[in-house]
C-alpha positions in Angstrom: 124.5 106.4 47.5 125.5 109.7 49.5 128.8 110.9 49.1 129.2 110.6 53.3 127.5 107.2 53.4 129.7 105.8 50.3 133.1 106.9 52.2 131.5 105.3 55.6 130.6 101.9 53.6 134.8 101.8 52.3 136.1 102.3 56.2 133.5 99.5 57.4 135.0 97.1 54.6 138.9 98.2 55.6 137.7 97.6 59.1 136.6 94.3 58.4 139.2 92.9 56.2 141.7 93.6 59.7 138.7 92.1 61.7 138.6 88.9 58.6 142.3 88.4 58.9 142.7 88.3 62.6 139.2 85.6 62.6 141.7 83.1 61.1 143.7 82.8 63.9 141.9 83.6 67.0 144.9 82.0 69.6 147.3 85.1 68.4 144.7 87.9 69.0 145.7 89.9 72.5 142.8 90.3 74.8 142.1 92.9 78.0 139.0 93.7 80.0 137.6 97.1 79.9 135.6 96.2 83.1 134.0 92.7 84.1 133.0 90.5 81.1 133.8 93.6 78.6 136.7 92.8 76.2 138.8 94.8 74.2 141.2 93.6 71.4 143.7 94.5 69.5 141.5 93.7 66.6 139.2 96.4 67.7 142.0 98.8 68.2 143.3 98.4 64.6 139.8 98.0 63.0 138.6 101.7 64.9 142.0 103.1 63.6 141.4 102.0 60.3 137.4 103.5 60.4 138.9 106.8 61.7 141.9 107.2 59.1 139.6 106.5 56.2 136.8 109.1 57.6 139.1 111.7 58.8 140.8 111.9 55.6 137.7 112.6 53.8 136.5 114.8 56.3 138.7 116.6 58.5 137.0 118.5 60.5 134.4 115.8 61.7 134.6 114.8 64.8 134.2 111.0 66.3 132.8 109.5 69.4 134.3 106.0 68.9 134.2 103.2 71.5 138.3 102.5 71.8 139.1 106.2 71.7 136.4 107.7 72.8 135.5 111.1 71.8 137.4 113.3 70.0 138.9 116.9 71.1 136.4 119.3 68.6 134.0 116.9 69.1 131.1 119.0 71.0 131.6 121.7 68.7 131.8 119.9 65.4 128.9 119.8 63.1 129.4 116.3 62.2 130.3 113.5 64.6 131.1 109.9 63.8 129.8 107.1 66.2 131.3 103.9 65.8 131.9 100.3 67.0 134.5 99.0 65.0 134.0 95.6 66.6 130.4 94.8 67.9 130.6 91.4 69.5 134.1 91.4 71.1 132.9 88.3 73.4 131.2 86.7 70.0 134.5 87.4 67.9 136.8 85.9 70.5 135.3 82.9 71.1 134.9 82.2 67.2 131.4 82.6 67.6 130.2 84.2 64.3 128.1 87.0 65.1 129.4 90.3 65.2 129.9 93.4 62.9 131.1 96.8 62.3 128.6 99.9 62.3 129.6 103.7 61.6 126.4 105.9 62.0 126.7 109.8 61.3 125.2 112.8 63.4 124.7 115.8 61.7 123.4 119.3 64.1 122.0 116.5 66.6 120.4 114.0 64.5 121.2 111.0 62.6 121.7 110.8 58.8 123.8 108.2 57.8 124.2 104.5 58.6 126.1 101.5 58.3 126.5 98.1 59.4 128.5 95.3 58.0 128.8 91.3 58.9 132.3 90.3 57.7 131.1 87.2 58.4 128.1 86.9 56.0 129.3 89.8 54.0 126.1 91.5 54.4 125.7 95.5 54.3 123.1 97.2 56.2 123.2 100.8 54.8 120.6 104.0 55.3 120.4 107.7 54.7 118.3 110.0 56.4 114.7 109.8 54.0 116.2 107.0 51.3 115.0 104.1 52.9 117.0 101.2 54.2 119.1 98.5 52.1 120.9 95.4 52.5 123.2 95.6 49.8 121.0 96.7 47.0 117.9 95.8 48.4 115.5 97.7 49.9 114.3 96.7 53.4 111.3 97.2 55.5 110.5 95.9 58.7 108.2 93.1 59.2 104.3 93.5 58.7 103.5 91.0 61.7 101.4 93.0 64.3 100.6 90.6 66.9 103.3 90.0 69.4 102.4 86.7 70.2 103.6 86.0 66.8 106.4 87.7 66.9 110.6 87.3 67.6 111.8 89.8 69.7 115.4 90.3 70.2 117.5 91.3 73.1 120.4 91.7 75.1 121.7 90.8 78.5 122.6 94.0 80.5 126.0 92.9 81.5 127.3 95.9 81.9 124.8 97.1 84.5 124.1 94.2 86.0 121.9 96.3 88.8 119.6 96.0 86.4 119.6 92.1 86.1 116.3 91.5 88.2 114.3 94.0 86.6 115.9 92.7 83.0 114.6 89.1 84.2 110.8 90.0 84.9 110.9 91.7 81.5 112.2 88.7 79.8 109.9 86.2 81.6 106.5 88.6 80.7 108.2 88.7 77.1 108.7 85.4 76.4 105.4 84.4 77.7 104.1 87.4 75.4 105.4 85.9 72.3 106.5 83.4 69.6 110.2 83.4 71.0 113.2 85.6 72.2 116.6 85.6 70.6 120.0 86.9 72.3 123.2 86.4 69.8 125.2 88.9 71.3 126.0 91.8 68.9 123.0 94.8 69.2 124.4 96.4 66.1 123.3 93.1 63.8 120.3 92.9 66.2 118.9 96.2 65.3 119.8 95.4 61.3 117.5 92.7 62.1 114.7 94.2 62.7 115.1 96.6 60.0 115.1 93.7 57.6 112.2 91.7 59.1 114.6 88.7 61.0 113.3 90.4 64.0 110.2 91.3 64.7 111.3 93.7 67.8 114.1 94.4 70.2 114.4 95.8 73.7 117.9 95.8 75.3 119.3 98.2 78.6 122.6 99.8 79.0 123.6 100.4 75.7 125.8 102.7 74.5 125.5 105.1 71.6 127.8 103.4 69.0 126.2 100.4 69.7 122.9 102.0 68.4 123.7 104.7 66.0 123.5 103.0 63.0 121.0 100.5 63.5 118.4 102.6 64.7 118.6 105.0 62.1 118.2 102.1 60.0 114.9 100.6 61.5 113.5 103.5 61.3 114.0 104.5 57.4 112.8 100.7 57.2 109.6 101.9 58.6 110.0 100.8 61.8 109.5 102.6 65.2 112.5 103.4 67.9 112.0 104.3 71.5 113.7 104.5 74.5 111.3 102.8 78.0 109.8 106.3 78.2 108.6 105.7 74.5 110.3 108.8 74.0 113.8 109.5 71.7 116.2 109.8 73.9 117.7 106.0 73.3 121.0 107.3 72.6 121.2 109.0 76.0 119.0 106.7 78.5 121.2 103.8 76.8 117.8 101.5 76.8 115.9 101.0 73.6 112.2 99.5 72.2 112.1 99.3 68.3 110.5 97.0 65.8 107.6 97.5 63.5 105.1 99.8 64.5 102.5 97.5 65.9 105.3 95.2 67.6 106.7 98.3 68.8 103.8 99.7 70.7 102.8 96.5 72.0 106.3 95.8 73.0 107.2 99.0 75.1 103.5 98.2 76.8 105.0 95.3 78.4 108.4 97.0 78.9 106.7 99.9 80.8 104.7 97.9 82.7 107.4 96.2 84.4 109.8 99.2 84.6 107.2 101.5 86.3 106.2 99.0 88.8 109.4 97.5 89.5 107.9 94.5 89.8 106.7 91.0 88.3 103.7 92.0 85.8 100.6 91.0 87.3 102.6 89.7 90.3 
């Protein structure tokens, strides 16, 4: 394992052994709202401070674009920037609803080249350097060899965060699910996009996301041979915030029938 990736797999685990204590007693955990139906805990707070210590004392003079803090001072001039979620599923975790995880991904000069994501609830690690492939824990994982979307489970997301983008977001979900064997929403895009890397999930189109909830699981899907767009079908996911990805044939069929409805801004074939 790479020396980067190792240190980034030991602040995952200390971040979930603070998210695995605070699960047993959900009642005592203090929540806010960083804007309408987006929580923040103090869970999240403790579990990013933990991911931070852990990296930062490895590697001083990275920077971090964290999702509690934000980003940090040297961070546009740093060579190496952090992006993490300490806590993706806040709305899953405190409801007691058992899908969420932590996910650390690592930009070097612009591009991705380390990942991780971690279920404390399944203890399953989703790891990936830049041109080693993908594992969950010591396995290697590829995407899934379906090709036909009609066979195929897509994932996705609502975009709750932008909900201007609700209607649109509903036509595409409607031409989806007549499009294929079944759509999926648990609630946590970091374990979504692990997903697909492993084969759970065929595909996965989501708007509004931000880059820590991506990072990692894109880099991910795609050393698990799988393909990552944003609506453009271009790589600027991180940016635009809205994401295509699956296996390469799911993919392309996919982002046909996300583009269609996006550039018309209408019903498909309405």
């Amino acid at each position: 394992m790479h020396p980067m990736l190792n240190t980034a797999v030991k602040a995952a685990r200390r971040a979930a052994a603070i998210i695995n204590r605070a699960s047993l007693d959900l009642d005592l955990i203090r929540v806010s709202t960083k804007g309408r139906r987006d929580f923040v805990t103090e869970v999240d707070r403790a579990a990013e401070s933990a991911i931070i210590e852990t990296l930062s004392t490895a590697y001083p003079q990275h920077a971090f674009l964290a999702e509690e803090s934000g980003a940090s001072q040297h961070g546009h001039e740093a060579e190496y920037t952090w992006i993490i979620d300490p806590l993706d599923g806040t709305t899953n975790f405190i409801h007691g609803f058992p899908q969420y995880a932590v996910s650390i991904g690592l930009r070097h000069r612009g591009q991705l080249t380390q990942a991780v994501v971690y279920d404390p609830t399944r203890n399953e690690l989703f790891t990936a350097s830049r041109g080693r492939g993908a594992f969950l824990d010591d396995r290697r994982i590829r995407v899934s060899r379906r090709s036909l979307l009609r066979e195929s489970l897509i994932g996705t997301g609502f975009p709750f965060r932008q909900l201007e983008h609700l209607d649109e977001y509903v036509r595409m979900f409607k031409r989806i699910t007549e499009a294929t064997a079944g759509i999926r929403r648990p609630g946590a895009a970091a374990l979504d996009l692990a997903y697909v890397a492993a084969g759970r999930l065929d595909g996965f189109w989501e708007f509004g996301l931000s880059p820590w909830d991506m990072a990692a699981g894109t880099l991910i899907i795609v050393e698990a041979g799988g393909l990552v767009s944003d609506f453009d079908g271009e790589e600027n996911y991180l940016f635009t915030g809205n994401v295509v990805c699956g296996a390469p044939k799911v993919h392309e069929q996919l982002l046909a029938l996300v583009q269609e409805v996006h550039r018309r801004g209408e019903p498909a074939g309405g």
